[in-house]
C-alpha positions in Angstrom: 3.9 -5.3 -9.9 0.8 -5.8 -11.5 -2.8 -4.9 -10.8 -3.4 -8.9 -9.7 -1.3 -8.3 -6.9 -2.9 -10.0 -3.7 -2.8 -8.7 0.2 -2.7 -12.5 1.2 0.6 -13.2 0.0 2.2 -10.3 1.6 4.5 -11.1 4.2 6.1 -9.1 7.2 9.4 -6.8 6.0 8.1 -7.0 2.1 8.6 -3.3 0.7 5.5 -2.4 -1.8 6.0 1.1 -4.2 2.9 3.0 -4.6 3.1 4.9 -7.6 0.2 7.9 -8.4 0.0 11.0 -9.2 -2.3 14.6 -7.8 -3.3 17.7 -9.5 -1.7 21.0 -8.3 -1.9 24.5 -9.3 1.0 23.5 -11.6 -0.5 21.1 -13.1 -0.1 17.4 -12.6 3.0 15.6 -9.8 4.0 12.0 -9.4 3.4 10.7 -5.9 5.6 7.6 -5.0 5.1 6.3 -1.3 6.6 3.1 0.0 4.5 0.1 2.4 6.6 -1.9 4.4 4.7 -4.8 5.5 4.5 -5.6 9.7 1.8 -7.9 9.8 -0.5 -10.0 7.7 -3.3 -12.6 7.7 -5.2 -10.7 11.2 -8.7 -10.9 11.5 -11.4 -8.7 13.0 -15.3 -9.7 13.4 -16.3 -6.9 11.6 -14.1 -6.8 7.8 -12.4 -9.8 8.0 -8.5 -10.6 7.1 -6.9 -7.0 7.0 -2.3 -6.4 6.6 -0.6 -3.6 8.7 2.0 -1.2 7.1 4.4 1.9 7.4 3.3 4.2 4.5 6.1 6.4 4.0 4.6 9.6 2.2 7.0 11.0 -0.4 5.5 14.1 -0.8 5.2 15.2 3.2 8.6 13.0 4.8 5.6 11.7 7.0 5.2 8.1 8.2 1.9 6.5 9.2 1.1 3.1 10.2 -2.2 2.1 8.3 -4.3 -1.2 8.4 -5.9 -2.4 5.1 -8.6 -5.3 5.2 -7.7 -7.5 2.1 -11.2 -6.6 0.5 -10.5 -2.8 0.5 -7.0 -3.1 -0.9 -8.7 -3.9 -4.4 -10.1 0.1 -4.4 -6.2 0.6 -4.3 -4.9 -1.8 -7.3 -6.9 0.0 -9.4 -5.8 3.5 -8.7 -1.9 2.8 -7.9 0.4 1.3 -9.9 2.5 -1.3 -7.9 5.4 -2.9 -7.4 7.3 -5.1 -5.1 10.4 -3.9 -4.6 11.2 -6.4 -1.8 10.6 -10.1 -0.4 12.0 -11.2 3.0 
C-alpha cells in the first residue's frame, strides 16, 4: 500500500500490514503488526471522524483495540509502510 493510503475508505473486516522497524541492543528488528478494521466513519465533538481496529502486535502476541481519528492516521503513513492485505 502506499503512503496515499486514506482512513475513509477503510471498511469493517479490511486487514491493513503495518511494517516498521525498532532499535535493540542487537541492533536493528522488523516489526510487522496487522489492523483489522471494526468500524469506520464515527464521529466525536472533539477530533472528528476517527476508525476502530484490532492491532495484533507481532513482537509481544498481544492484541489491542485502538481508535485512530482520520487526521492522526497521517503521523502513521509516514512512519509505516503499508499494505492492504484484505477487502471485504
Amino acid at each position: 500500500m502506499t503512503r496515499d493510503l486514506n482512513a475513509a475508505n477503510l471498511k469493517p473486516g479490511d486487514v491493513l500490514t503495518a511494517h516498521d522497524h525498532f532499535k535493540t541492543i542487537n541492533g536493528i528488528a522488523p516489526m510487522t503488526n496487522k489492523w483489522i478494521v471494526l468500524t469506520n466513519n464515527l464521529e466525536d465533538d472533539y477530533m472528528g471522524k476517527y476508525v476502530e481496529v484490532y492491532v495484533l502486535y507481532s513482537s509481544s502476541l498481544s492484541v489491542e483495540k485502538y481508535s485512530f481519528y482520520y487526521n492522526a492516521f497521517e503521523k502513521y503513513q509516514q512512519k509505516l509502510v503499508w499494505r492492504l492485505e484484505h477487502v471485504s
